[in-house]
N, CA, C and O of each residue as an XYZ file, in Angstrom:
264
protein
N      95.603    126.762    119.293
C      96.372    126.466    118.075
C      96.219    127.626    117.097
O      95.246    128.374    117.193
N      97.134    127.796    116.174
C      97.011    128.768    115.817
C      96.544    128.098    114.147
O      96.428    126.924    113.797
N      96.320    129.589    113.232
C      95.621    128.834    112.204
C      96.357    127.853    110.911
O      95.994    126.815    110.356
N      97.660    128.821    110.741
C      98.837    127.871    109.906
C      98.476    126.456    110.351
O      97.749    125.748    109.653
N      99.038    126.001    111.638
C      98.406    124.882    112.169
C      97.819    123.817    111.759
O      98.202    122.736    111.311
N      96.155    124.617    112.134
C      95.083    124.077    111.897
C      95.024    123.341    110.818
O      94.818    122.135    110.681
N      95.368    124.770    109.529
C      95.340    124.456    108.266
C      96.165    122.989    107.682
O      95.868    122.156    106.826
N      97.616    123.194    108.839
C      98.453    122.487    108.216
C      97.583    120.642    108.526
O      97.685    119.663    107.786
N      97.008    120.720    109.498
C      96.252    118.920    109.796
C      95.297    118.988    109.740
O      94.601    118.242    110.429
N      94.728    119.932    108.875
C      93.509    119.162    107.894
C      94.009    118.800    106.880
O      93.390    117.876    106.351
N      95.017    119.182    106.284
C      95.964    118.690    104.934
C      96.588    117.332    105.054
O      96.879    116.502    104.193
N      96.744    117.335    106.688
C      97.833    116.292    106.364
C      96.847    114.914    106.422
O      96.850    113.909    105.711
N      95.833    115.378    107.804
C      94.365    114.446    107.458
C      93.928    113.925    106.221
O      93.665    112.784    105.841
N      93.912    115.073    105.665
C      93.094    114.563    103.879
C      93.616    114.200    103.373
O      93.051    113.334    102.704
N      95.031    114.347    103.092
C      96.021    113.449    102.355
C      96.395    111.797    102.882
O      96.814    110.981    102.061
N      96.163    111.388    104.516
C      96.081    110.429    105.140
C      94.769    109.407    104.796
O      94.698    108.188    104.951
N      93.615    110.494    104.198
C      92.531    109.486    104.355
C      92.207    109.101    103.039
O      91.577    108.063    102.835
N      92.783    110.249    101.623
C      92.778    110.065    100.297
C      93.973    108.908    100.276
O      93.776    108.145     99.330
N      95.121    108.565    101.023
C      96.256    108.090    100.372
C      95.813    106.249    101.000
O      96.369    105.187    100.720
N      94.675    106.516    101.862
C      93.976    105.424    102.179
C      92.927    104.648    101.709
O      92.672    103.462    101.916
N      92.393    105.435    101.089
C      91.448    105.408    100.450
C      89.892    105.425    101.592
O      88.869    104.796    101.321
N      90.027    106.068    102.523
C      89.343    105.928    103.675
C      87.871    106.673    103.167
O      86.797    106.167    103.493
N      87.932    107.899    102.353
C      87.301    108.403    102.096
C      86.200    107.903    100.707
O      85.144    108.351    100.261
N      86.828    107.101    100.460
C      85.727    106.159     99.034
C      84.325    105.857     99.344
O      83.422    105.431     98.624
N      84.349    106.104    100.296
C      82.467    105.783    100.509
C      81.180    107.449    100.822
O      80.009    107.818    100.734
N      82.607    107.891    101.220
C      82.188    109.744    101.017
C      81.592    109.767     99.709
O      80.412    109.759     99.359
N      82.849    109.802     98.957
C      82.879    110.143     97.690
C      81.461    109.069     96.810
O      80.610    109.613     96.106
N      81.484    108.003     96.984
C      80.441    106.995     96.597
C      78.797    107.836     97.144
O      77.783    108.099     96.497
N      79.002    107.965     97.971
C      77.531    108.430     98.435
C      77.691    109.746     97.915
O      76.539    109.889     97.507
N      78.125    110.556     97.695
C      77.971    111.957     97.012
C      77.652    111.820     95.436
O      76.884    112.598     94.869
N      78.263    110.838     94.827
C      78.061    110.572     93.170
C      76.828    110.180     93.595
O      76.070    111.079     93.232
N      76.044    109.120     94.308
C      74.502    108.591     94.024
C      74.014    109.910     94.420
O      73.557    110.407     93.390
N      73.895    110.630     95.273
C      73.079    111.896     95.181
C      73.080    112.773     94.378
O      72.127    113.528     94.187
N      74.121    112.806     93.804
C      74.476    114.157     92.645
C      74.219    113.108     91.565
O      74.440    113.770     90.551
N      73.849    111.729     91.102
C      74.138    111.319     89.693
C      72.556    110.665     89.581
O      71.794    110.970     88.664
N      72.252    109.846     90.526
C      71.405    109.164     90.819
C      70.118    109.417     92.379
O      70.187    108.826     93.456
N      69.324    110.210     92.060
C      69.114    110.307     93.522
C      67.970    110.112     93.987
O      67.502    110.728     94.945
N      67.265    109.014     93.193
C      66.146    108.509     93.880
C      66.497    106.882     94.243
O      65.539    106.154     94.505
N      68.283    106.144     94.261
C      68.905    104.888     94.427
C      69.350    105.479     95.739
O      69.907    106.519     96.090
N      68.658    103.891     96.595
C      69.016    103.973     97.631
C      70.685    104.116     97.669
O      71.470    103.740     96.798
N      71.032    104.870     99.128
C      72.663    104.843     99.706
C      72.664    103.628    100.285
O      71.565    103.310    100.740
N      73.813    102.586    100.464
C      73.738    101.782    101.124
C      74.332    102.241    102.540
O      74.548    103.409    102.863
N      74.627    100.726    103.579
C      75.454    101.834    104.607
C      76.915    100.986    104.273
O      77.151    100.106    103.445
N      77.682    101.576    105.176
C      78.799    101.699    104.852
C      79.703    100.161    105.021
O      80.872    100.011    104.667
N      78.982     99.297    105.537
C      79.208     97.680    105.329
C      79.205     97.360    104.463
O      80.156     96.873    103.851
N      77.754     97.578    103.981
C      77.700     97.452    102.431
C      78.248     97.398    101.028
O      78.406     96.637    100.072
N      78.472     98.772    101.488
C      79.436     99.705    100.843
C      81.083     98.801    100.148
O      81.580     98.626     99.036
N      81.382     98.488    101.385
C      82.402     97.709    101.802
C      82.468     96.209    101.538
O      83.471     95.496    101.565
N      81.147     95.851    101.264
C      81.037     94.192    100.568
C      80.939     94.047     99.201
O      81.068     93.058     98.480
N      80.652     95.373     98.932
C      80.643     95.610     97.647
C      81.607     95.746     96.352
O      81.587     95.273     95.216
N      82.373     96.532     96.994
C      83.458     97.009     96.868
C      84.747     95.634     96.983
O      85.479     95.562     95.996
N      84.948     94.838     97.864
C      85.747     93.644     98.109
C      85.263     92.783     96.689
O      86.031     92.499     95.770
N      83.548     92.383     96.758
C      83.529     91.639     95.514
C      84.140     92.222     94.537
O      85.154     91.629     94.168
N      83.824     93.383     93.865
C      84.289     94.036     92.628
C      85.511     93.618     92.615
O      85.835     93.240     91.489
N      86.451     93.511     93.513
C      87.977     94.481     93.602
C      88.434     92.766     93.132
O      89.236     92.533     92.228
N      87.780     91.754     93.903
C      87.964     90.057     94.093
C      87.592     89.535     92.661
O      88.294     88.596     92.285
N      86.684     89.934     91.845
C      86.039     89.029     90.464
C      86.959     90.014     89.495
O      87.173     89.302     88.513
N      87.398     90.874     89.344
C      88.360     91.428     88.340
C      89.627     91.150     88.604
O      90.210     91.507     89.628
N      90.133     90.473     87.656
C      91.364     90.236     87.374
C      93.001     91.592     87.493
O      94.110     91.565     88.026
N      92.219     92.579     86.655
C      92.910     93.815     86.633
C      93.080     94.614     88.252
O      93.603     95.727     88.309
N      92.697     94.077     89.213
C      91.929     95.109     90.206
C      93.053     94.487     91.553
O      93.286     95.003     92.646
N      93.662     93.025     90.867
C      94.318     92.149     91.909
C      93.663     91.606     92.584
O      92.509     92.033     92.548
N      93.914     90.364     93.609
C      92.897     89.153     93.381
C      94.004     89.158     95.366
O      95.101     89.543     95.772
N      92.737     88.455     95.954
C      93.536     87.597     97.556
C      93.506     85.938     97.023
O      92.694     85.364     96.297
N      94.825     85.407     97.752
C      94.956     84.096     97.492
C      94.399     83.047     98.610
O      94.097     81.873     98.392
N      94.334     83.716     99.822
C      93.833     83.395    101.162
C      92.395     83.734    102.010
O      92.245     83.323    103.161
């Protein structure tokens, strides 16, 4: 492959995993090390149960009915 390429699907990757939000637990574990860094990381279940409550008890954040 050549490098245009390359370049071009890591872009389109990162834009796939930002427009997913796939990457939020990257980003989560990089703020506790850079902000906080003697709090444990959780793992990424966690992460993810965590995140559902928050998103579920705020009103602003949109709510599941099911």
């Amino acid at each position: 492959m050549t490098a245009p390429l390359l370049r071009a699907l890591r872009r389109l990757r990162w834009y796939a995993r930002e427009f997913t939000d796939e990457s939020a637990y990257e980003r989560y574990v990089a703020h506790l090390r850079k902000e906080h860094p003697h709090t444990a990381v959780p793992d990424r279940r966690a992460f993810e149960r965590m995140r559902t409550e928050r998103r579920e008890s705020d009103p602003r954040q949109g709510f599941r009915c099911c």
